[in-house]
N, C-alpha and C positions, 0 to 999 in steps of 0.2 A: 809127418806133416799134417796138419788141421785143413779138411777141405773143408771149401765151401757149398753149406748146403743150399742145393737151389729146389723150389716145386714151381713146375710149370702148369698152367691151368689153361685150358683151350679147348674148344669145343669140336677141332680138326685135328683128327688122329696124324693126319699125315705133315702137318705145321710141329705136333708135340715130337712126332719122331726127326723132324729136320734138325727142331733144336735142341733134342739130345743129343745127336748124332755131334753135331758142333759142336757143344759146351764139352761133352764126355771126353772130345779129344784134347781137355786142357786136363792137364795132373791135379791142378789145386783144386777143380769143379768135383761136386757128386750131384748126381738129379736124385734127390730123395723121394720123389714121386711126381705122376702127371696125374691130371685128372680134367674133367671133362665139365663140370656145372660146378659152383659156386658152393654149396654145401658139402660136397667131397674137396674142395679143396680147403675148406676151413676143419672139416674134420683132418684132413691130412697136414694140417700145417697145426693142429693140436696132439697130433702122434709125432710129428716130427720137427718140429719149431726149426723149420727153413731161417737160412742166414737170410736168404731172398727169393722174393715169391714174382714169376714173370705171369702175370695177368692178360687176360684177354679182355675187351670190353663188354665185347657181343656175346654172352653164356646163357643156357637155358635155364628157367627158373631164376636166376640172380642177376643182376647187373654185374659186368663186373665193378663199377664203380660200388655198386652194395656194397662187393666182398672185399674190397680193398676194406670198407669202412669200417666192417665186421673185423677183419685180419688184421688193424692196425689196434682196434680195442683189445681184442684178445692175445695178439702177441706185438705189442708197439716195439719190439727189437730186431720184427723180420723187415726186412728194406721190400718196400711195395714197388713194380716197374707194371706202369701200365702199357701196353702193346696193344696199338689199332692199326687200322689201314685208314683212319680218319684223321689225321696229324692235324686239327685245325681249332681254333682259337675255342668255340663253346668245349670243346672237349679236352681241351691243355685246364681251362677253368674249374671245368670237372672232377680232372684229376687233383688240382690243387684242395678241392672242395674235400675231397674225399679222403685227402690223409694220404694218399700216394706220394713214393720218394720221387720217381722219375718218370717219365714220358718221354715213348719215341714209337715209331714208325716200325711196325713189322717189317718194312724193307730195311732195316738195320742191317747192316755185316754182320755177321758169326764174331771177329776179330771188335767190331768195335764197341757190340752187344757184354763179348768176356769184357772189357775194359772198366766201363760204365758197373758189371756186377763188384769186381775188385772196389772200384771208388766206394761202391755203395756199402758192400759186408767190410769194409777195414774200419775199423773202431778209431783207428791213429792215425789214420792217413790224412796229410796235414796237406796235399797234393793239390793245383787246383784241379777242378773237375776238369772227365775229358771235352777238349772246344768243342768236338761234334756235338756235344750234349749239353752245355753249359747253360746253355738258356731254358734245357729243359729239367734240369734239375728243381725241382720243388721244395726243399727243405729250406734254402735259402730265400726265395721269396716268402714262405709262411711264418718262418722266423723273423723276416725283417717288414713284415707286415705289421707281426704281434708289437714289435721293438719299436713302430712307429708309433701305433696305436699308445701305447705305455709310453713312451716319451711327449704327447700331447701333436705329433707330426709337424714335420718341417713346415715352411713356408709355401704356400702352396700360388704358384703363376696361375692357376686354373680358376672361371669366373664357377661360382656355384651351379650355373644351368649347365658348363661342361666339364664340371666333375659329374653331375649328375648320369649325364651322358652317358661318360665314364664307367659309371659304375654298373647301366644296360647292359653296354659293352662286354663287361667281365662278365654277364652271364651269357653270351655269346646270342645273343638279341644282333638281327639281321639293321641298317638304317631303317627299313620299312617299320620294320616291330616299334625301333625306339619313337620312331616319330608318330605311329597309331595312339601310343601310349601317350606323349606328353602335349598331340595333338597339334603338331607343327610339320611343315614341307621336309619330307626327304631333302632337297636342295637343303633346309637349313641343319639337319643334321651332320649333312657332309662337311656344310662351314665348320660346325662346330667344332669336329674329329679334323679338320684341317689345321683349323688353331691349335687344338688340342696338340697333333704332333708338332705343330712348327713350337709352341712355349716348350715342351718337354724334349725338343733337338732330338726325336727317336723316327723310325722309318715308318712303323706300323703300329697296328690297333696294337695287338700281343703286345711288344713292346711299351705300348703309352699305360695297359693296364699293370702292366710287372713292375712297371717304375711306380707307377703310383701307389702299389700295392707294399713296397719297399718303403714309399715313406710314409703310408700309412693314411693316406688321402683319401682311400675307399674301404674296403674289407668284402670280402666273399663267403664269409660266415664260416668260415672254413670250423669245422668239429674235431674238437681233440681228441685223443686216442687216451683212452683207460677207463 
């Protein structure tokens, strides 16, 4: 049987031994190594080219968002999972930004953590992603961002002052920040992100920028891998 190679990168010995401790009791997993700071784990993911690499964000010496970026140019086949205890909109952004396959919450299951790595190391898996994660998978947004972009983008309900909005938004810019910047009332930024969800029928910010990113109506610069 072909495991799957995982390296886990974390700057908490005692987090990298929980999530060995977990994944090691599935037969198809192997931890092919952990490591502690950003540079050992890009050395260790060029001695051992991981199916999938579980990243920490907060590492010494690197971001982990560097090292995904680093990890995606030098080995674009290993599936990047960023893990914080920050689950929140600038840093779901960030990891899109960065070339990372998936995003979730160090309060993850052990059970739904292995699910999410199978989706990601199967080559054929035609499956949809697992629900608890769907919306945090990334590949899909950056592909159909590109595919917007390249198709000239849908028709867009949004006026130009809240796409602009918009697109603050995806860099995880606070209303305070957006409205510093473009020089108008908090109060009318919130109008704006009010409209903004009610034309796009979505619940929240995350949301209103994943859609928009899908058809291509903003972009987050996002950097290829190779």
């Amino acid at each position: 049987m072909n495991r799957i190679g995982i390296l886990v990168v974390d700057d908490h010995p005692l987090f990298r031994r929980g999530i060995r401790m977990g994944l090691e009791a599935e037969r198809d997993f192997l931890i092919v190594a952990e490591t502690a700071d950003g540079p050992a784990a890009l050395q260790a993911a060029d001695q051992f080219a991981p199916d999938v690499v579980l990243l920490d964000i907060s590492l010494p010496t690197m971001s982990g968002f560097d090292v995904a970026r680093a990890m995606k140019r030098r080995h674009p086949r290993s599936a990047v999972v960023i893990l914080t205890m920050h689950e929140d909109d600038g840093h779901l952004f960030a990891a899109i930004r960065s070339g990372a396959d998936a995003f979730a919450a160090k309060s993850i299951e052990i059970d739904e953590l292995a699910l999410l790595i199978r989706h990601l190391a199967t080559a054929d898996d035609e499956s949809a992603a697992p629900t608890f994660v769907a919306a945090r998978l990334l590949d899909e947004v950056r592909s159909g961002s590109r595919r917007g972009a390249v198709e000239g983008g849908d028709y867009s309900p949004l006026s130009p002052r809240e796409v602009e909005i918009l697109g603050f938004v995806s860099q995880g810019l606070s209303n305070k920040e957006i409205a510093g910047i473009l020089a108008i009332s908090d109060q009318t930024v919130k109008n704006n992100i009010t409209s903004i969800l009610r034309k796009l029928q979505v619940n929240d910010r995350t949301q209103a920028v994943i859609y928009a990113l899908r058809h291509g109506w903003i972009d987050l610069g996002v950097e290829e891998a190779g």
